[in-house]
C-alpha positions as CSV (number, residue, x, y, z in Angstrom):
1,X,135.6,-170.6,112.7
2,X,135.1,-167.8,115.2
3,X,134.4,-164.5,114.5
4,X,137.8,-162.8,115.8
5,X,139.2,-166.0,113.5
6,X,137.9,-164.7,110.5
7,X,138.2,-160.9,111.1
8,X,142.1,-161.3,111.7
9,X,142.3,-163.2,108.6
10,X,140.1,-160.7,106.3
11,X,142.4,-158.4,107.6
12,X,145.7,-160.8,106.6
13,X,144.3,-161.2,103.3
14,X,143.4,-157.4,102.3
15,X,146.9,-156.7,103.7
16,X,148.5,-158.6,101.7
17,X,146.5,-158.5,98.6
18,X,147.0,-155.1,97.2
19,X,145.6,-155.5,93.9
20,X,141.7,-154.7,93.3
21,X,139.8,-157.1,91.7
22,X,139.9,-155.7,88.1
23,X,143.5,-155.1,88.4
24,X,144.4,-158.6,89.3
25,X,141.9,-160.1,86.3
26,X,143.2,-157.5,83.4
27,X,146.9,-159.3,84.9
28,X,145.8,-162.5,84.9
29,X,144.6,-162.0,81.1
30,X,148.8,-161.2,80.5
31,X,151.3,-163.4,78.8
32,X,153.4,-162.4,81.6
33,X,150.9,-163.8,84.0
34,X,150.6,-167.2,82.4
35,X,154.6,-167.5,82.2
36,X,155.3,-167.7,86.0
37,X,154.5,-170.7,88.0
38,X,154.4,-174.4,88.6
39,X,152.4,-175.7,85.5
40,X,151.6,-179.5,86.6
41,X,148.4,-179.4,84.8
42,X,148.3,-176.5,82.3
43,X,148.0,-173.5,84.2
44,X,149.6,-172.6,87.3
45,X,149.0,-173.0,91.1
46,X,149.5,-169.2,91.5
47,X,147.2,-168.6,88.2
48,X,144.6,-170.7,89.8
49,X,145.2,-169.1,92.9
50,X,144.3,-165.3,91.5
51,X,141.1,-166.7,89.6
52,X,139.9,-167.4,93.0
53,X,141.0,-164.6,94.6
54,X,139.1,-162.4,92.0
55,X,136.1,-164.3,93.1
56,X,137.0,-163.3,96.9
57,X,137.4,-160.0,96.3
58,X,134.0,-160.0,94.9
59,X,132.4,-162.0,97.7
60,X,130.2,-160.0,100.6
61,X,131.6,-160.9,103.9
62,X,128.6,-162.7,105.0
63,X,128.8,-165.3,102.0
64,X,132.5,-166.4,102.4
65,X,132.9,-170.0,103.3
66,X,135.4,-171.7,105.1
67,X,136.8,-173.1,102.5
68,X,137.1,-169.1,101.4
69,X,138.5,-168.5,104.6
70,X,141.3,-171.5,104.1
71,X,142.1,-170.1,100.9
72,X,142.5,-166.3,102.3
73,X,144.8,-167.9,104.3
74,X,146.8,-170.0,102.2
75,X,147.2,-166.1,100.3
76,X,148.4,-164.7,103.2
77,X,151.3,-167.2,104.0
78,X,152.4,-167.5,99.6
79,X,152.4,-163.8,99.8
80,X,155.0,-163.5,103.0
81,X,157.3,-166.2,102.1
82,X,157.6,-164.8,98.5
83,X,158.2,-161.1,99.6
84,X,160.7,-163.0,102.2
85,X,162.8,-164.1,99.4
86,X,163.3,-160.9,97.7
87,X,166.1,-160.4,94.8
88,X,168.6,-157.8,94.5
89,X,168.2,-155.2,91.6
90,X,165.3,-154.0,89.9
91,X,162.4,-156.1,90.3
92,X,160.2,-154.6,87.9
93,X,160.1,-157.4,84.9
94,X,161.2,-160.0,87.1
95,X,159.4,-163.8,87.2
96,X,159.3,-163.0,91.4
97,X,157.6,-160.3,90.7
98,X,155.2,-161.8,88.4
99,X,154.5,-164.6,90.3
100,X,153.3,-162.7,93.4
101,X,151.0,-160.7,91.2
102,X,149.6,-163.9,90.4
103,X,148.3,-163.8,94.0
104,X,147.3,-160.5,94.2
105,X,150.0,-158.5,95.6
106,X,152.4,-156.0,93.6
107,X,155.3,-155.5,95.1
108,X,155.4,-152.2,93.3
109,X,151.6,-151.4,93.7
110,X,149.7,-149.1,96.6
């Protein structure tokens, strides 16, 4: 991947993610985290997802992989479609909500 490559999609992925990486673990650690998701094999894609992003977060720029990079991007597309598909009324408590915390961004947050 080229440089410009994987500067525009550092810059995607902190974008979108707008939790720091204690924020998003002490969430992942919540009931309400593990209640929102696909669940195909015990915890869910969007769980899975934010375990890895913690592990991003705390990655130096000159260690991420590609595979990194893939996943930074597969971030950056969950988080715009979900924030796309909005509901009315207070989303505060709300499973849409919870799932897109799940990948690091609260709707709410910064």
């Amino acid at each position: 991947m080229r440089d410009e490559e994987q500067e525009k999609t550092r810059q995607d992925f902190g974008a979108a993610v707008n939790m720091t990486a204690a924020e998003l673990e002490r969430w992942l650690g919540s009931d309400e985290s593990e209640e929102v998701g696909d669940k195909k094999s015990g915890e869910s894609t969007g769980h899975a997802s934010g375990r890895r992003i913690v592990e991003l977060l705390r990655t130096k720029r000159d260690d991420l992989t590609d595979s990194d990079y893939e996943h930074m991007r597969k971030v950056v597309g969950y988080v715009h479609r979900h924030l796309a598909q909005r509901p009315g009324g207070d989303v505060e408590d709300s499973r849409w909500r919870y799932s897109l915390m799940n990948w690091g961004h609260d709707p709410l947050g910064k």
